[in-house]
Structures are given as C-alpha cells and as structure tokens.
C-alpha positions as CSV (number, residue, x, y, z in Angstrom):
1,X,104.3,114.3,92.3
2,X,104.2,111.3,94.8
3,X,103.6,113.8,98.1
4,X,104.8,111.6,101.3
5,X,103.5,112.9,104.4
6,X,105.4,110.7,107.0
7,X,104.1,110.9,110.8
8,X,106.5,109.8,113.1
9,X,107.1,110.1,117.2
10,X,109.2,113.3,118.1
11,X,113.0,112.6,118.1
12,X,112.7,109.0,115.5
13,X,114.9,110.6,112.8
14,X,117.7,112.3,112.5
15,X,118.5,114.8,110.0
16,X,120.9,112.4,108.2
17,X,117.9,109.9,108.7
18,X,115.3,111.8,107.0
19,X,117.6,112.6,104.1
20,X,118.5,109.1,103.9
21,X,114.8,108.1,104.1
22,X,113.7,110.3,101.3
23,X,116.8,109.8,98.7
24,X,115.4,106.0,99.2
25,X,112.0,106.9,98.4
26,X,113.1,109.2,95.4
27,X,114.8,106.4,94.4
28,X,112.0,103.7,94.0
29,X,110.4,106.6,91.8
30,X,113.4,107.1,89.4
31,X,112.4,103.7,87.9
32,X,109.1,105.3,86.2
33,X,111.0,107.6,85.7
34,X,109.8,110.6,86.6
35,X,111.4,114.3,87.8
36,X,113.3,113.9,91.1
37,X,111.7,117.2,92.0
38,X,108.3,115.8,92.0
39,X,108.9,113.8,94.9
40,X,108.2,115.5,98.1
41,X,108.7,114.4,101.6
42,X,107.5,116.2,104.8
43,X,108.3,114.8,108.0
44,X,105.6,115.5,111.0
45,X,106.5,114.9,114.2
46,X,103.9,113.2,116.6
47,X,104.0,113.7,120.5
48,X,103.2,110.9,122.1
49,X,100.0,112.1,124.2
50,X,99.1,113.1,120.3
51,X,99.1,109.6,118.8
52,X,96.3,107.2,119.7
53,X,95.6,103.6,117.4
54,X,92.5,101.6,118.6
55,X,91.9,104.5,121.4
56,X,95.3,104.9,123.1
57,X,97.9,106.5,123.5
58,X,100.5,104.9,120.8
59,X,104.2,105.9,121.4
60,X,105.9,104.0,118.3
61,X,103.7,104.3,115.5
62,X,104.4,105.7,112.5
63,X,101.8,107.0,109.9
64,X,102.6,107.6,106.0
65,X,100.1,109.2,103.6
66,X,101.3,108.6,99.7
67,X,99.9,111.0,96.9
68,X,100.7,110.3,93.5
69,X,99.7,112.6,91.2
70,X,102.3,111.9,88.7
71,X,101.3,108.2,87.6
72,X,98.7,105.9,88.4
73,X,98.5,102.6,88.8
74,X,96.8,100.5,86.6
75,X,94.7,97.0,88.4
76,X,95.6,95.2,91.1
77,X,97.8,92.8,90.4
78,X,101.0,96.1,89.7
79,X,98.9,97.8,93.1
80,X,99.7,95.0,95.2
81,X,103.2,95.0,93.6
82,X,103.4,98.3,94.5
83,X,102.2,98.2,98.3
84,X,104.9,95.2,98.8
85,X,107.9,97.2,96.7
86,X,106.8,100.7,99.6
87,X,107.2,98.1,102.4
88,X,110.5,97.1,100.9
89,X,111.9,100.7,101.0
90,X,110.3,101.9,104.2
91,X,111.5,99.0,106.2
92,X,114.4,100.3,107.7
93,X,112.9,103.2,109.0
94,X,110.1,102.1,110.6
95,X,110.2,98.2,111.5
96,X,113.6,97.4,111.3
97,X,113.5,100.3,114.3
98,X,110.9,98.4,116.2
99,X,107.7,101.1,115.0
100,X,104.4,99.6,113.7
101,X,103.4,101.4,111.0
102,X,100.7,101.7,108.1
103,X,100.4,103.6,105.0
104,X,98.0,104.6,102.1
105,X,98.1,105.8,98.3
106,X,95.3,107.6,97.0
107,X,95.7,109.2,93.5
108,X,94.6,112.9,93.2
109,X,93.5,114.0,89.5
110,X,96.7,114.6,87.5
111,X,94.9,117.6,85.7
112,X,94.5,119.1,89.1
113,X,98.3,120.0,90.0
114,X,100.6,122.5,89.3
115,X,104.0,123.5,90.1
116,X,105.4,126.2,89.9
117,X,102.2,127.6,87.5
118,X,102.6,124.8,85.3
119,X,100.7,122.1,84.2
120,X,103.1,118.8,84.0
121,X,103.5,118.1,81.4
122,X,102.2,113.9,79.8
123,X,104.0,111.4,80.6
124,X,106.8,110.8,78.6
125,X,106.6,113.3,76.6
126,X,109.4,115.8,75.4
127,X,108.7,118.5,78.0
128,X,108.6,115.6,80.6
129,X,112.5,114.2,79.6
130,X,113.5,117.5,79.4
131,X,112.4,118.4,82.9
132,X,113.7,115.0,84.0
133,X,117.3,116.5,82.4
134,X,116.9,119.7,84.2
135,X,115.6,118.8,87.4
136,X,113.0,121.5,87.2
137,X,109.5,123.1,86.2
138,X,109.8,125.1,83.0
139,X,107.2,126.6,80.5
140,X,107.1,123.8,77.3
141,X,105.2,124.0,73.7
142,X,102.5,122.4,72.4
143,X,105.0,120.4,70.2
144,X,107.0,119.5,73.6
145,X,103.3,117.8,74.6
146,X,103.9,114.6,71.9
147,X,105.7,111.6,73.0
148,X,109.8,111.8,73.1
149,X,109.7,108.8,71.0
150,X,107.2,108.8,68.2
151,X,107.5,107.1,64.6
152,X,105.3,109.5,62.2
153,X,104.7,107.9,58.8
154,X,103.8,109.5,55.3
155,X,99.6,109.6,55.4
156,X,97.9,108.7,51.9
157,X,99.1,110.6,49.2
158,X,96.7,108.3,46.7
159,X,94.1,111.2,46.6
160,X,90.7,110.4,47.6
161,X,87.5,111.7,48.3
162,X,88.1,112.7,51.6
C-alpha cells in the first residue's frame, strides 16, 4: 500500500480536488502495477496557527508523508527517478497553487501489513493479478503464491544418485 498522508491549510481542496488529487496519484501507481485499492489517501487539514516551518507560523505549506509497503525501490538512480516522477504528479496541487511544499517516502516491512486479515500476497504473483482484476483483498492458496507467469521444465529423469 503506498499510504499518502497529505497536510494541507484548512479550505486548499475541494472535494472534487481531493478526488482529483488522489485518482492522479493512483494513477502513477497503476504503472507497477499494483491493486488500486492499495493506494490510500487521507487528507489532514492544517490551521494556520498549527503550521510552523523554521519556527513560524506557515499559512501555505503543504506536507506529504509517502508509505509504500507494496514495492520498494531498488538504488538510487530509480529513487531519484521516483522523487522527480511524485513532483510531477503533485504539482498541480500544491505549486502550481502557489504552496511550498515537501515530501518523504519511507518503506515499512512488506511482511508487516495486512488488509483486511490478509497478508498481500508477492508481487506478481497469481493471487496479486487476481486481486488487481477484482479490486479487492481475498483469501488465496499456496499455489496462488508462484509467479502468474512461470515456465516450469521437466527435471532429470536420467536417474541418479540423488
């Protein structure tokens, strides 16, 4: 799950803005791909008087915090690709409307989530396409565990001492 908890001055989106803000962020994740459910986005508004950067009061800032649970990413050369392809999507809602802003990724343990009592299942696995089809957490087998595209081949039938 890439959790985005986005902390914004009171009154800076709309309803139709936050929906719009988080179908483009659910978008930049369906490249993976990965389940549309697993990205979350909470919206927290900041007061004014409740916002300080460098020791005061900050009106038009707006802070993101990123988890991503689902993938990691692997050396720096795709992690800088990464911060620069965020900035990309979150431009519109927070510079091109005049807010400074900053973010930050960290990347729980994938072993340590759950939704819905369930373990995701691994990356591109069967269980994983199949709750990328559905658009939901479901129970899946220990079969549903391998990968959804995987070339088995007949092992030695010579005999052997083993």
């Amino acid at each position: 799950m890439p959790l985005w908890k986005i902390h914004h001055p009171v009154g800076a989106y709309t309803a139709e803005d936050k929906k719009d803000f988080s179908q483009a962020i659910m978008q930049v994740y369906m490249a993976v791909p990965i389940p549309k459910f697993y990205v979350v986005c909470l919206f927290e508004e900041v007061s004014g008087d409740n916002c300080y950067v460098g020791g005061e009061v900050h009106d038009k800032f707006v802070r993101i915090n990123v988890d991503q649970m689902a993938r990691t990413l692997p050396g720096p050369v795709i992690r800088e690709w990464w911060v620069h392809n965020l900035d990309v999507v979150i431009k519109p809602w927070v510079g091109d409307r005049g807010y400074e802003h900053e973010f930050t990724i960290t990347e729980p343990p994938f072993d340590l989530w759950s939704l819905n009592g369930q373990i995701p299942p691994p990356f591109e696995s069967r269980a994983e396409k199949r709750w990328i089809a559905e658009n939901k957490a479901s129970e899946y087998s220990q079969a549903e565990k391998l990968p959804a595209t995987i070339t088995l081949q007949h092992g030695n039938t010579q005999g052997g001492d083993w």
